[in-house]
C-alpha positions as CSV (number, residue, x, y, z in Angstrom):
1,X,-26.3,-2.4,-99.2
2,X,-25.1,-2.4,-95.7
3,X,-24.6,0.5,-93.4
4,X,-21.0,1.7,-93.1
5,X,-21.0,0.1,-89.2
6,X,-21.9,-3.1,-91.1
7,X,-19.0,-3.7,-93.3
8,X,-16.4,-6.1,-92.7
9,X,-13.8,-4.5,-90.9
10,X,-15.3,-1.3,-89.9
11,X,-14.5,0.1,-86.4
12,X,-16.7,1.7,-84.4
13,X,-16.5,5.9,-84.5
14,X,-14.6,7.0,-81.2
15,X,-13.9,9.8,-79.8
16,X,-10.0,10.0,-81.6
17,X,-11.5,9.0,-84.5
18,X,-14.2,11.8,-85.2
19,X,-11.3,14.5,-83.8
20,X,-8.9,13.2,-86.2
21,X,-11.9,14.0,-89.3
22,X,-12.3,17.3,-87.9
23,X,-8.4,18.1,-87.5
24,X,-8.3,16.9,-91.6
25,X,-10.9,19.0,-92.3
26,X,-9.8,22.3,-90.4
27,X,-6.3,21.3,-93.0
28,X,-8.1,21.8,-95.7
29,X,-11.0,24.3,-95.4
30,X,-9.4,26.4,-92.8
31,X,-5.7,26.0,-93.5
32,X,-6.0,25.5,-97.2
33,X,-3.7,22.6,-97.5
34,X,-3.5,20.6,-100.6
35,X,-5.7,17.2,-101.1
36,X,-2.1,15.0,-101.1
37,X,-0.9,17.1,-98.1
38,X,-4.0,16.3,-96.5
39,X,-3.6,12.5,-97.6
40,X,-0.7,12.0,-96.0
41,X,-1.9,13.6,-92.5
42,X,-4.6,11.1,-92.9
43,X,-2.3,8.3,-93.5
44,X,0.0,8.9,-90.7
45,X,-3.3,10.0,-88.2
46,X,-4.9,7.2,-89.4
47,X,-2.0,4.7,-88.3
48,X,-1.3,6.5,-84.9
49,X,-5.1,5.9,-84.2
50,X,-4.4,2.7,-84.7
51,X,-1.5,2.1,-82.3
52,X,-3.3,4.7,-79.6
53,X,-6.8,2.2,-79.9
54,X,-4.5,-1.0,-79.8
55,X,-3.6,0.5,-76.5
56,X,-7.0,0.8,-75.5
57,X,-7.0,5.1,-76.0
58,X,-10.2,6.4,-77.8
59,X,-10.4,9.8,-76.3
60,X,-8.0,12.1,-77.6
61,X,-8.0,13.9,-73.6
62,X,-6.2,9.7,-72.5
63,X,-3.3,10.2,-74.4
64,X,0.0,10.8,-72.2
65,X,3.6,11.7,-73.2
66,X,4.2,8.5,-72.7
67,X,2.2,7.2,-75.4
68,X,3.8,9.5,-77.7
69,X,7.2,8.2,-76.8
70,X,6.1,4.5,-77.1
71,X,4.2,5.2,-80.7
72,X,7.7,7.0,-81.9
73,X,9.8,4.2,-80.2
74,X,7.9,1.3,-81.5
75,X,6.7,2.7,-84.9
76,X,8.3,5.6,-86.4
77,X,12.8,4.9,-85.7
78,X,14.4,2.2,-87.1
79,X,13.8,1.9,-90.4
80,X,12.5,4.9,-91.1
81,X,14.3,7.8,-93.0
82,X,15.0,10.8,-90.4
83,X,13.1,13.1,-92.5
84,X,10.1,11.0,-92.5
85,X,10.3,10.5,-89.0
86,X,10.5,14.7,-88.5
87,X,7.3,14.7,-90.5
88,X,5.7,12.4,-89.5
89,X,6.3,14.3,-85.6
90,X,5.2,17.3,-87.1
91,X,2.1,16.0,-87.9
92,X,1.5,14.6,-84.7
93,X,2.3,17.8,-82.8
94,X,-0.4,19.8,-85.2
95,X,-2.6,17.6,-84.4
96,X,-2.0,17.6,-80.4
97,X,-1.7,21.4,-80.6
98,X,-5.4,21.5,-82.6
99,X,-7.0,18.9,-79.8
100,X,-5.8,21.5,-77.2
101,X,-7.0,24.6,-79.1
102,X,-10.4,23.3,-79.3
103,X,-10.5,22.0,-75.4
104,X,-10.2,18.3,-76.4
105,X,-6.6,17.6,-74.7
106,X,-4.2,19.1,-71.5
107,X,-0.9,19.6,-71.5
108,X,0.7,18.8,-75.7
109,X,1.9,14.9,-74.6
110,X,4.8,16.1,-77.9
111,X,6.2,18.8,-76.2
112,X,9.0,16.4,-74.5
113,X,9.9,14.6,-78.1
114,X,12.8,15.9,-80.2
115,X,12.7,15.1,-83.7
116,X,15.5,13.2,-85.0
117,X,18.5,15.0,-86.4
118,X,18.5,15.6,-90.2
């Protein structure tokens, strides 16, 4: 069987990446969040990684309020429902506000971004 770096597809571990595992896992062992609450932080964290690597960002410490405007721009309005959108924010500004309690990131790149109106 092949190592996990081996398979088809599979991305190198950055930076982003490995914080994003330890944010999930702080949900759920220090927060206490439920598996499918967890699942869906993963699912939208996992996506926004995607989008901030695209962009050439693999250390949570490069990501600017500008990126954060762009990723909600470009992938999170339009089609979207406003509610999903508001979550989907929250998520990301949990996530921000974890990087900067553990000294990963500066200044919250969210703190600028209303959510939509529901």
């Amino acid at each position: 069987m092949s190592a996990p770096d081996e398979r088809a597809g599979a991305r190198a571990t950055t930076e982003l990446s490995e914080s994003i595992e330890d944010y999930l896992i702080h949900l759920s062992v220090e927060k206490g969040l439920s598996p499918n609450t967890v699942s869906s932080y993963r699912s939208d964290l996992t996506a926004y990684a995607a989008y901030l690597e695209e962009a050439g960002i693999t250390r949570p410490a490069a990501i600017s309020d500008e990126h954060v405007k762009r990723y909600v721009r470009e992938r999170l309005t339009g089609s979207a429902a406003a509610r999903s959108v508001a979550r989907r924010l929250s998520c990301l500004r949990g996530y921000h506000g974890y990087l900067i309690s553990e000294g990963q990131a500066g200044p919250d790149p969210t703190r600028d971004i209303r959510p939509p109106k529901l």
